[in-house]
C-alpha positions in Angstrom: 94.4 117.7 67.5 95.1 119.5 70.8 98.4 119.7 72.9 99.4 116.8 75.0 98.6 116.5 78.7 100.2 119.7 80.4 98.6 119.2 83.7 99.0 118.1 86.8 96.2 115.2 85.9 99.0 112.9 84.4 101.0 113.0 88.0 97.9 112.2 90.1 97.5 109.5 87.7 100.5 107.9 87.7 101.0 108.4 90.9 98.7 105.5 93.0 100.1 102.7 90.2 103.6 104.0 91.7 102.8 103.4 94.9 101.5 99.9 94.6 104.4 99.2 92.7 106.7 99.9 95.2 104.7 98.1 97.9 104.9 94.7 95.7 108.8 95.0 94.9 109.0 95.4 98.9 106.4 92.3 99.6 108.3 90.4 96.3 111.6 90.7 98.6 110.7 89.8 101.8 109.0 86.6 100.5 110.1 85.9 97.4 113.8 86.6 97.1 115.2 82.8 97.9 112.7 81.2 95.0 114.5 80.4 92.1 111.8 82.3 89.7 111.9 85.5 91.4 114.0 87.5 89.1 111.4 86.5 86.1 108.9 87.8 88.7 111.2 91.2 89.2 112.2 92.1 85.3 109.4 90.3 83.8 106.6 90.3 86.1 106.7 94.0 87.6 107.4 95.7 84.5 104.2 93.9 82.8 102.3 94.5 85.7 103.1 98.5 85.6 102.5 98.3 81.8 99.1 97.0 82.6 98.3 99.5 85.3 99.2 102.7 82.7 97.3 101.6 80.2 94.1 101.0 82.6 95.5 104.4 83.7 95.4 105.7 80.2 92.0 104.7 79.5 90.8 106.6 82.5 92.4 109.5 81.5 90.9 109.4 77.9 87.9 108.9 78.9 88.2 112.0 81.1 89.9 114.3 79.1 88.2 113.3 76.0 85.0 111.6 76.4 85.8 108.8 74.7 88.3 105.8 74.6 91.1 105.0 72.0 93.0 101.5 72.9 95.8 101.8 70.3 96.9 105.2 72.4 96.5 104.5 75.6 98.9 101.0 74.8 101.0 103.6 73.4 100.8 105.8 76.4 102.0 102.4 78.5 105.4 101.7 76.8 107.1 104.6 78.7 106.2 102.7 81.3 107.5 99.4 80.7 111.0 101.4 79.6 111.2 103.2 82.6 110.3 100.2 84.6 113.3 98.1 83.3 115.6 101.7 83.2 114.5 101.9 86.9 115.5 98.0 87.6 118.7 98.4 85.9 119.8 101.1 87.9 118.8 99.4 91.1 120.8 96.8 90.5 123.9 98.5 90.8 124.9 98.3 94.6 126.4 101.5 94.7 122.8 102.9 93.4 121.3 101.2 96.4 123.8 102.6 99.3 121.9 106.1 100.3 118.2 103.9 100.3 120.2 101.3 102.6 121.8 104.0 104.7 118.4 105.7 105.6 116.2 102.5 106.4 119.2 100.0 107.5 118.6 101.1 111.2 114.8 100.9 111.5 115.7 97.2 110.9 119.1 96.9 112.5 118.2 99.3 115.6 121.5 101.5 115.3 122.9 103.8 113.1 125.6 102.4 110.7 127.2 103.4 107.7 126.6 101.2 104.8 129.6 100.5 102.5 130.2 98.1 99.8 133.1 95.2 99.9 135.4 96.6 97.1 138.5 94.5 98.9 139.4 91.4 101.3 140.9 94.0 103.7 139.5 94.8 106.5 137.8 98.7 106.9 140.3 99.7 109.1 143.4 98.2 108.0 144.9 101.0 106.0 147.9 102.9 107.5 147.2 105.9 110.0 143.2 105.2 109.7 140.7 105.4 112.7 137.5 104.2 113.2 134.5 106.5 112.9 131.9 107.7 114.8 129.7 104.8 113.4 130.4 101.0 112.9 130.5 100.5 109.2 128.4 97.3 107.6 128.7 96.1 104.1 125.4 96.3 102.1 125.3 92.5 100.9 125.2 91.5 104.7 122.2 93.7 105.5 120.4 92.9 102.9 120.9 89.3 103.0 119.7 89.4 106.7 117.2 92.1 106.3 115.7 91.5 102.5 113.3 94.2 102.9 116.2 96.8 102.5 117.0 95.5 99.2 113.5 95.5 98.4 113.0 99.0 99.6 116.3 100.0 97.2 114.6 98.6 94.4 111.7 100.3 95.2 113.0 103.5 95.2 113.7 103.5 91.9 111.2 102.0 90.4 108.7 104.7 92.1 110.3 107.3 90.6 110.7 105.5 87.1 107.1 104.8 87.0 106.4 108.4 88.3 108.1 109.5 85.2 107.0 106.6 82.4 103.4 106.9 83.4 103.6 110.9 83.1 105.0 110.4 79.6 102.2 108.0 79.0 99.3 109.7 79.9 101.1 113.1 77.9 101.4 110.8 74.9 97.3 108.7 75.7 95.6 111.5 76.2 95.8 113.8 73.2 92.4 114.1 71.8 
């Protein structure tokens, strides 16, 4: 039995099944996010998906770094995957997670430069004592992304790029050991 996958293989791998990932959550929220099934589609639908896409991943690996093909591993090799993928959705769905993503691509959308905050209060941003206003206007993140979608989607994405980055490197380190 040799070593699991040590190499950069696993990345390269993983890698094009995280892209397309993170182009459908993006599509999912700019079309789908009004449809009363869409968060099946999100935590059900995208984390089966990207289990799919590692083990056809993991099978392609085998076969390359082994010459041959064992199913029972490379399903295996796809539950990091489906873990990360919910991990990566639960931490999206925290607002404050989604802040920095919303900051960065809120005004290729809006067409200014705001600072994203989240409505903590009924007061106003500028209401406390002996406070100013700062150099940009402040917008709070459930107004952008219920006008802009997309942002939300592209918060969602973030995460769950990197999440499958990292479940369908585990994967393939636990598929491919010959």
């Amino acid at each position: 039995m040799s070593n699991p996958d040590s190499s950069v293989d696993g990345l390269y791998a993983a890698f094009p099944s995280a892209i397309f990932i993170f182009i459908i959550v993006i599509a999912l929220f700019q079309v789908m996010s009004s449809h009363a099934s869409f968060k099946w589609v999100l935590w059900i639908g995208v984390p089966l998906f990207g289990f799919l896409a590692a083990i056809a991943m993991n099978i392609a690996s085998q076969y390359t770094a082994c010459g041959g093909i064992t199913f029972g591993k490379a399903m295996l090799g796809g539950v990091p995957s489906l873990l990360a993928a919910w991990i990566g959705l639960g931490i999206a769905s925290f607002e404050t997670c989604r802040i920095p993503i919303a900051t960065v691509f809120a005004p290729l959308f809006i067409g200014k430069t705001v600072d994203v905050t989240r409505n903590e209060s009924n007061m106003a941003i500028n209401s406390v004592r002996n406070s100013k206003a700062c150099c940009t206007p402040k917008l709070i993140l459930e107004d952008i992304e219920a006008n802009v979608p997309m942002v939300k989607g592209l918060g969602y994405g973030f995460y769950l790029l990197f999440a499958m980055l990292f479940g369908g490197l585990v994967g393939t380190g636990i598929a491919v050991v010959c």
